[in-house]
C-alpha positions as CSV (number, residue, x, y, z in Angstrom):
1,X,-5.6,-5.3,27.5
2,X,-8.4,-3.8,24.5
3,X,-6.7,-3.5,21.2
4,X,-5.4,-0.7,19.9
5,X,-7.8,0.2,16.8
6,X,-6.4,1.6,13.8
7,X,-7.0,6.0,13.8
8,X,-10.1,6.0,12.3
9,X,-13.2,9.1,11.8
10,X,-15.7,7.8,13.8
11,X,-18.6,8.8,11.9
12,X,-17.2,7.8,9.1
13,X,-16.8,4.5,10.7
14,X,-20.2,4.1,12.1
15,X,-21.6,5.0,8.2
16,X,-19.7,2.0,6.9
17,X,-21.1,-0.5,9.5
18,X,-24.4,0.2,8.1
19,X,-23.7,-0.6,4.9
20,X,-22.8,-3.7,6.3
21,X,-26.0,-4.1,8.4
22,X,-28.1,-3.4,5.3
23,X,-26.0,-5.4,3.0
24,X,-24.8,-2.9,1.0
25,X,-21.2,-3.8,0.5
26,X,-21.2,-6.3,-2.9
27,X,-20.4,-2.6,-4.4
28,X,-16.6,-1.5,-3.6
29,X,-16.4,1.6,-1.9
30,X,-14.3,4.4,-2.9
31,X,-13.4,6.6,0.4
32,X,-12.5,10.1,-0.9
33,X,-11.4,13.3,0.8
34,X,-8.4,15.9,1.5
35,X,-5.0,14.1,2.4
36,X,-4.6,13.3,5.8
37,X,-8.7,13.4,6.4
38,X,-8.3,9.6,7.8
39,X,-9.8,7.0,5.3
40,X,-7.0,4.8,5.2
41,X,-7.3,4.0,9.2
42,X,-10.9,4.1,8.9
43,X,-11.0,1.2,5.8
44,X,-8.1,-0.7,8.4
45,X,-10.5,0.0,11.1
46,X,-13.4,-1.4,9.1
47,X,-11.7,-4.6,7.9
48,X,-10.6,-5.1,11.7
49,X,-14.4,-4.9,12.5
50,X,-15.8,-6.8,9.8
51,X,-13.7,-10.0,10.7
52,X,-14.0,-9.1,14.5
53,X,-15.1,-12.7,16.5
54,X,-16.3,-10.5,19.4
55,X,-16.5,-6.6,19.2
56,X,-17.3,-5.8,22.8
57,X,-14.8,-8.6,24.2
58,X,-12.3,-6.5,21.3
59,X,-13.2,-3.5,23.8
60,X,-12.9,-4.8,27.2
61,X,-10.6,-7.6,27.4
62,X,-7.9,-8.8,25.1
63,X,-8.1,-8.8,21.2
64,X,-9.4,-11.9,19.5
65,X,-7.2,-13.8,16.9
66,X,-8.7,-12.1,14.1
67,X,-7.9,-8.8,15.3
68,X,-4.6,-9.2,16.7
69,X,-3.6,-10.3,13.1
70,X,-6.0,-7.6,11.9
71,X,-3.8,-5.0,13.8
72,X,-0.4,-6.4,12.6
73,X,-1.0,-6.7,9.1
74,X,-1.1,-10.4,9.6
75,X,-4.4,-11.4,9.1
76,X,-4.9,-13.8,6.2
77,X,-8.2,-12.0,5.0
78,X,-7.2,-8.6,4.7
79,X,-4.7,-7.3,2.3
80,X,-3.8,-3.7,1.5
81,X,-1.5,-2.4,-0.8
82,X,-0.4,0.9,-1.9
83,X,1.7,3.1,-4.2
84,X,5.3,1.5,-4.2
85,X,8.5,0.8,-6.5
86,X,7.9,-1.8,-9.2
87,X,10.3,-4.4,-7.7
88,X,9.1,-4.2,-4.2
89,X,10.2,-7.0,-2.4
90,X,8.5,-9.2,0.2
91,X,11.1,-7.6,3.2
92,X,10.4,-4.3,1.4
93,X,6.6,-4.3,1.7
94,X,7.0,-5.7,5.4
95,X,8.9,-2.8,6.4
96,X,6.1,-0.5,5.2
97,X,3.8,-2.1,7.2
98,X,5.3,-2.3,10.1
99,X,6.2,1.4,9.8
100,X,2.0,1.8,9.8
101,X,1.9,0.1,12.4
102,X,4.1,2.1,14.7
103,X,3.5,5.5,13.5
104,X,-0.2,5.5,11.6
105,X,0.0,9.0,10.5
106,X,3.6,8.7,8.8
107,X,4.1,7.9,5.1
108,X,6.8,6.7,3.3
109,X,8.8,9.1,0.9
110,X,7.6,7.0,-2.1
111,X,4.5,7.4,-1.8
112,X,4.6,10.9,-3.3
113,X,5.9,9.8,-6.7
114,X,5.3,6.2,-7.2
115,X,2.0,4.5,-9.1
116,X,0.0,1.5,-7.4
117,X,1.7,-1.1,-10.4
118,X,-0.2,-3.8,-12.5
119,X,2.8,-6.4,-11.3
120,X,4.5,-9.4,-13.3
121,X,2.0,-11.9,-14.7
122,X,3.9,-14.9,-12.9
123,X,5.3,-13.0,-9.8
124,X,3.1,-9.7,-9.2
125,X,5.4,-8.5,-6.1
126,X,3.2,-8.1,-2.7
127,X,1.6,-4.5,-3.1
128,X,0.6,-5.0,-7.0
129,X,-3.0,-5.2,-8.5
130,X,-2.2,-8.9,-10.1
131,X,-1.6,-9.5,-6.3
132,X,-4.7,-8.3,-5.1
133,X,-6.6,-9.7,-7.7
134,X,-5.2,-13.1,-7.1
135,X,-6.0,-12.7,-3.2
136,X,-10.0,-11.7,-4.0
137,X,-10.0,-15.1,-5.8
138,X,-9.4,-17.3,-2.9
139,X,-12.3,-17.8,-0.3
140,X,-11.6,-16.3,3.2
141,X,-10.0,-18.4,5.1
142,X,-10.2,-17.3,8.9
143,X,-13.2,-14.4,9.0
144,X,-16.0,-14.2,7.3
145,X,-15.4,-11.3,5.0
146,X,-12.7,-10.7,2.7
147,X,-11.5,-7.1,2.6
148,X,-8.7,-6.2,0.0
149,X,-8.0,-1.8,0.5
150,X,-6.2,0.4,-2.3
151,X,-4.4,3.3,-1.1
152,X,-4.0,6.3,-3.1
153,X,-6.3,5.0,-5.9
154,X,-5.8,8.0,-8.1
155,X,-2.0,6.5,-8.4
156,X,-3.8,3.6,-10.3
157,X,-1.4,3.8,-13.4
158,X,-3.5,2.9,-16.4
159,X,-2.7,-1.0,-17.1
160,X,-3.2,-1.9,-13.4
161,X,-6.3,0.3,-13.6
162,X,-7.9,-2.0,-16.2
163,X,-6.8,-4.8,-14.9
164,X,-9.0,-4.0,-12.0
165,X,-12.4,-3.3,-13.7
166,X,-13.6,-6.9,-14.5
167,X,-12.8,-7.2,-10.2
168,X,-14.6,-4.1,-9.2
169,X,-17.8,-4.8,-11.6
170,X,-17.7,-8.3,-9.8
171,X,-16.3,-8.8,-6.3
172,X,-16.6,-12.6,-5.3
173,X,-19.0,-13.2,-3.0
174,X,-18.3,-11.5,0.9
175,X,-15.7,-9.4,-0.8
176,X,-15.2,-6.2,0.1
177,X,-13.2,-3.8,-1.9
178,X,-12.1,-0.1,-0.6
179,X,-10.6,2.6,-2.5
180,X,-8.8,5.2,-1.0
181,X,-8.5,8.9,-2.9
182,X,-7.8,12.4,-2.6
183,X,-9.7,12.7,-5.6
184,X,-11.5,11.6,-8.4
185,X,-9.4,13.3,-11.3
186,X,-7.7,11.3,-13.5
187,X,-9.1,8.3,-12.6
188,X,-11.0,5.7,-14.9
189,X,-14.3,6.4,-15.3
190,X,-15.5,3.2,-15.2
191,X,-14.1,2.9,-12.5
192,X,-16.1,5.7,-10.4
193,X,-19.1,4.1,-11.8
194,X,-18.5,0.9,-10.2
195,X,-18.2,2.1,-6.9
196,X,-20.3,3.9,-4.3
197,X,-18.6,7.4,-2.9
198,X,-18.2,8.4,0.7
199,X,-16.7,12.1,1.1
200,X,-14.2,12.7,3.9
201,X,-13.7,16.1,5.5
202,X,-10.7,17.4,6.8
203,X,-10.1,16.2,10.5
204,X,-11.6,18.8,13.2
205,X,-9.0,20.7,15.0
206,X,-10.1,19.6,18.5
207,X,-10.7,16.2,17.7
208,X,-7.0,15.8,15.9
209,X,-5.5,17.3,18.5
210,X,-7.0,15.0,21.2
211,X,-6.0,11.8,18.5
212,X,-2.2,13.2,18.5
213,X,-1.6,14.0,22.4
214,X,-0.1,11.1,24.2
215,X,1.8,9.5,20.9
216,X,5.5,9.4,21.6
217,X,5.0,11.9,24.4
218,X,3.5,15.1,22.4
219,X,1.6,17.0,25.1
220,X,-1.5,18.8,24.9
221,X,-0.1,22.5,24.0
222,X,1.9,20.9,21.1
223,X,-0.6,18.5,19.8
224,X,-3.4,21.9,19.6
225,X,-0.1,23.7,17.9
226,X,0.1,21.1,15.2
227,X,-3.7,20.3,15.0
228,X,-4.4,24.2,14.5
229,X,-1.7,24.5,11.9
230,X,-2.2,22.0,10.0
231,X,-6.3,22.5,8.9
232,X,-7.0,19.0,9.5
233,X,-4.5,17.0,7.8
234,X,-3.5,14.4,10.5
235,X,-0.4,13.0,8.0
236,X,0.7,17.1,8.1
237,X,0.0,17.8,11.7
238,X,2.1,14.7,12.8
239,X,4.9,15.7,10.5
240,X,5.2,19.3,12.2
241,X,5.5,17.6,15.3
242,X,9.1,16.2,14.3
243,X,12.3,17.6,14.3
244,X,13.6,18.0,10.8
245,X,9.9,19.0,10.1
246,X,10.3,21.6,12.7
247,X,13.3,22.6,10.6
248,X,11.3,22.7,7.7
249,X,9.0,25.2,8.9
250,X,11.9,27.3,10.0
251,X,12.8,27.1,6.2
252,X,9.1,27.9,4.9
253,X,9.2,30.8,7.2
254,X,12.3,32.1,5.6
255,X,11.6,31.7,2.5
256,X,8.0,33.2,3.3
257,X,10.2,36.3,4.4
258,X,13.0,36.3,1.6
259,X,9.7,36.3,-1.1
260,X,8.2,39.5,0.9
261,X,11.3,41.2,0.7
262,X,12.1,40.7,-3.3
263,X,15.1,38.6,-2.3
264,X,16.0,36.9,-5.1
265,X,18.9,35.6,-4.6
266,X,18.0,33.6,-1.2
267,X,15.1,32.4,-2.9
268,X,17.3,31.1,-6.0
269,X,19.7,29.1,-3.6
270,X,16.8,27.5,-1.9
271,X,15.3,25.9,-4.9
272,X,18.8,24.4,-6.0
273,X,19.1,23.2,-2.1
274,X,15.7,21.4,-2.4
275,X,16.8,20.3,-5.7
276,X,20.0,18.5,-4.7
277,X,18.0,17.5,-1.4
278,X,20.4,19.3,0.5
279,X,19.6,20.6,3.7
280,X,19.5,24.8,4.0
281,X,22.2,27.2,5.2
282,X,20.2,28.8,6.7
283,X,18.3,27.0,9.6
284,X,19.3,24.8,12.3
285,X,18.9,21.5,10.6
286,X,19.4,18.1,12.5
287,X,23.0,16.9,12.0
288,X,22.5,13.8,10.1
289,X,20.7,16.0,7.4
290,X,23.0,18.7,7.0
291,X,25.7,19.5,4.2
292,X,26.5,16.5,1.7
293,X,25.4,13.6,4.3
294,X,22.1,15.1,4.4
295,X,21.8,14.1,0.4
296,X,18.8,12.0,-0.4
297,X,16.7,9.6,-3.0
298,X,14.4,11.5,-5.9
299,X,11.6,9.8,-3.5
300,X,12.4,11.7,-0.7
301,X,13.9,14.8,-1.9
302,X,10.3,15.1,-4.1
303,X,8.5,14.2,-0.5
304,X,10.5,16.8,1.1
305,X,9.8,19.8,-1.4
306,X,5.8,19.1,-1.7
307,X,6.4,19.2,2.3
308,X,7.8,23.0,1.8
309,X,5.0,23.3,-0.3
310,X,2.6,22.7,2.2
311,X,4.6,24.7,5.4
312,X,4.7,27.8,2.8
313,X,0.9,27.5,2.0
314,X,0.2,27.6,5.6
315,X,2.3,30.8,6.2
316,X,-0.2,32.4,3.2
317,X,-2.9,30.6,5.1
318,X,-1.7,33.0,7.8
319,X,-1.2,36.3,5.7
320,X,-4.9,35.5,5.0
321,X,-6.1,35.0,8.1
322,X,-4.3,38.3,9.4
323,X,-5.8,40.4,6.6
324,X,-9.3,38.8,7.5
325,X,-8.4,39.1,11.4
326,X,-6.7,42.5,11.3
327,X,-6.4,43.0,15.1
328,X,-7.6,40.0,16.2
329,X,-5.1,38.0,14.7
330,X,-2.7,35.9,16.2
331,X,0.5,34.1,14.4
332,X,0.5,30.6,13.9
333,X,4.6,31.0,13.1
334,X,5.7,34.0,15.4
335,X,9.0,34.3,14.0
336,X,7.4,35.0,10.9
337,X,5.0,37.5,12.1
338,X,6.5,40.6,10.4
339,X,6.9,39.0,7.0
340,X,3.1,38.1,7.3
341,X,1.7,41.5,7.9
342,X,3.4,42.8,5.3
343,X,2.1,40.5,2.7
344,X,-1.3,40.6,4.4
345,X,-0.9,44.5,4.4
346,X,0.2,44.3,0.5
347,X,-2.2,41.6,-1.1
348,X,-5.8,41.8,-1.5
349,X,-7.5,38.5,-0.4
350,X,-7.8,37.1,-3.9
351,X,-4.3,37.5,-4.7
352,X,-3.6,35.5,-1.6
353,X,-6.0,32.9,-2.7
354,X,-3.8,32.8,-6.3
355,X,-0.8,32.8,-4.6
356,X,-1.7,29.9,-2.9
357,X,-2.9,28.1,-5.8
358,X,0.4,28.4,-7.6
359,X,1.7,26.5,-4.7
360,X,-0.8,24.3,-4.6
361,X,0.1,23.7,-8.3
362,X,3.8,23.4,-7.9
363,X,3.4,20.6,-5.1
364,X,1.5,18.8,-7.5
365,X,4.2,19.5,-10.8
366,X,6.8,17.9,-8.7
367,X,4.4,15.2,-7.9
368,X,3.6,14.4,-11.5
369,X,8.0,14.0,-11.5
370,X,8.7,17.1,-13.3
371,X,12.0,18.9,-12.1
372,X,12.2,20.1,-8.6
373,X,15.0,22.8,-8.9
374,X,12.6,24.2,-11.5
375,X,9.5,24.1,-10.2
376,X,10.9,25.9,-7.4
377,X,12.3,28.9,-8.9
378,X,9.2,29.2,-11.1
379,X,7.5,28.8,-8.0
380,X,9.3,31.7,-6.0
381,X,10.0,34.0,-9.1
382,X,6.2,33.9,-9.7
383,X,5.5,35.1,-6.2
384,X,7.9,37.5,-5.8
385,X,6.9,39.3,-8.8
386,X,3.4,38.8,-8.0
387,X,4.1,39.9,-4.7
């Protein structure tokens, strides 16, 4: 049967296989847009292509060599690494991969606090720049391009970040190099200048929704639900679609509810639960993640509060949307519903817009590592009040 292509943006897709037709890839690429806009499938996508023996055979029959390692993370041609521990073993790194491979929109929970690491001098560890450096050195050895991807290259941390100049001003020859980034701040200039920038948009809601139906049995109705909610971000839309995620949202929407209403005190408890990585008392949380079993790494628990983060954005997303709608409008959250018009009924547009900076802003404090219990009831104090 046709192989399974990684979850790519099409257009996006069909832009890079021009570069490649007017041979304009001895300059690495750095593939920048929103989180969850799609340029890691699309660079796997594009590495699969690049080394492809036989696209249309690819399409119709069964996969050549080169992509059935292509698709497994096997291929001896194509490396990609990503932000992970320092000590990252070989098993380790195989594990990630093979979660890619069976659920592309899922991340792992270190990926929202660890660095993409310069590695050892003598034993760089699989997902480390000396790695990828040492890999760009060899000549291809099955297809005829080499393609080595960073993920989440505004996690460079500064001395694997210069290590990786002197590759980026000069790839080897049939070398391409892809960066991918949710921005450019904070990273290297020199390294910005070295490569050429394509911009990724957020995913359209149709199109997502049609990518998510069918995967693990998500039907239409839910896939539009998640799709619609989410504003594009596949990694986001895929994460509503999951049971503690559902949870979550129940959570968001309470807390939404507790911040409308001046409640304090609920608000106070919920930013020491997400601080201990506890799950809340006051949800339906699946069993394995309630009381002390439900207790997780700093990885997660940091993965799990940017994810409140996000699920209370989109309920200010929605107060927006009502005060814009005003009639019109219908809930993306029903339960919340009442809690939204109020807030949409108390705060002007551009206080909504603030409010959902200071989210915005407290996702990204507990992503730079700074205190999670904290950040929280900063967080919720700060919109209360404002509120």
């Amino acid at each position: 049967m046709p192989i399974t292509p990684f979850i790519a943006r099409d257009a996006m897709l069909v832009r890079l296989l021009r570069l490649r037709d007017r041979d304009h890839l001895a300059q690495p690429l750095l593939l920048v847009g929103p989180e969850g806009s799609g340029k890691e499938g699309t660079a796997l996508e594009f590495a699969r292509l690049l080394n492809c023996r036989g696209p249309q055979a690819c399409r119709d029959e069964a996969p050549c060599e080169s992509c059935a390692k292509a698709a497994s993370f096997q291929h001896p041609d194509i490396r990609l690494i990503a932000p992970a521990p320092a000590a990252v073993t070989d098993a380790e790194a195989r594990t990630l991969l093979e979660q890619k491979i069976a659920e592309p929109f899922a991340r792992s929970p270190e990926s929202a606090t660890a660095q993409v690491n310069i590695g050892d001098p003598e034993s760089p560890g699989p997902l480390s720049i000396r790695s990828l450096i040492r890999f760009t050195r060899v000549r291809a050895f099955q297809g005829p391009w080499k393609v080595a991807i960073v993920v989440d290259a505004h996690r460079l941390g500064g001395p694997a970040a210069n290590a990786f100049l002197k590759t980026l001003e000069e790839p080897p020859p049939a070398t391409v190099i892809m960066l991918t980034s949710t921005g450019t701040e904070g990273m290297l200039p020199t390294i910005l200048s070295r490569c050429q920038k394509l911009r990724f948009e957020p995913w359209p809601e149709v199109e997502l929704a049609a990518r998510l139906a069918g995967r693990d049995d998500v039907g239409p109705e839910a896939a539009a639900w998640a799709a619609r909610l989410a504003q594009g971000n596949a990694r986001l839309a895929w994460e509503l679609l999951q049971p503690e995620s559902r949870a979550l949202a129940d959570w968001a929407g309470l807390l939404f509810g507790w911040i409308a209403a001046g409640a304090r005190g609920q608000a106070a408890i919920a930013a020491d639960e997400l601080h201990r990585g506890a799950y809340s008392h006051a949800v339906e949380a699946p069993p394995a993640r309630r009381g002390a079993a439900g207790e997780q790494g700093a990885a997660e628990r940091r993965a799990r509060a940017i994810r409140v983060c996000e699920l209370l954005n989109l309920h200010y997303s929605d107060a927006l949307a009502c005060r814009e709608a005003g009639d019109r409008w219908q809930p993306r959250f029903p339960a919340a519903a009442v809690a939204v018009r109020r807030i949409a009924a108390a705060r002007p547009t551009g206080a909504l817009l603030a409010d959902m900076a200071r989210i915005d802003a407290a996702a990204g404090a507990i992503d730079r590592n700074l205190n999670i219990g904290l950040v929280m009831a900063v967080l919720f104090e700060g919109l209360r009040d404002h509120g």
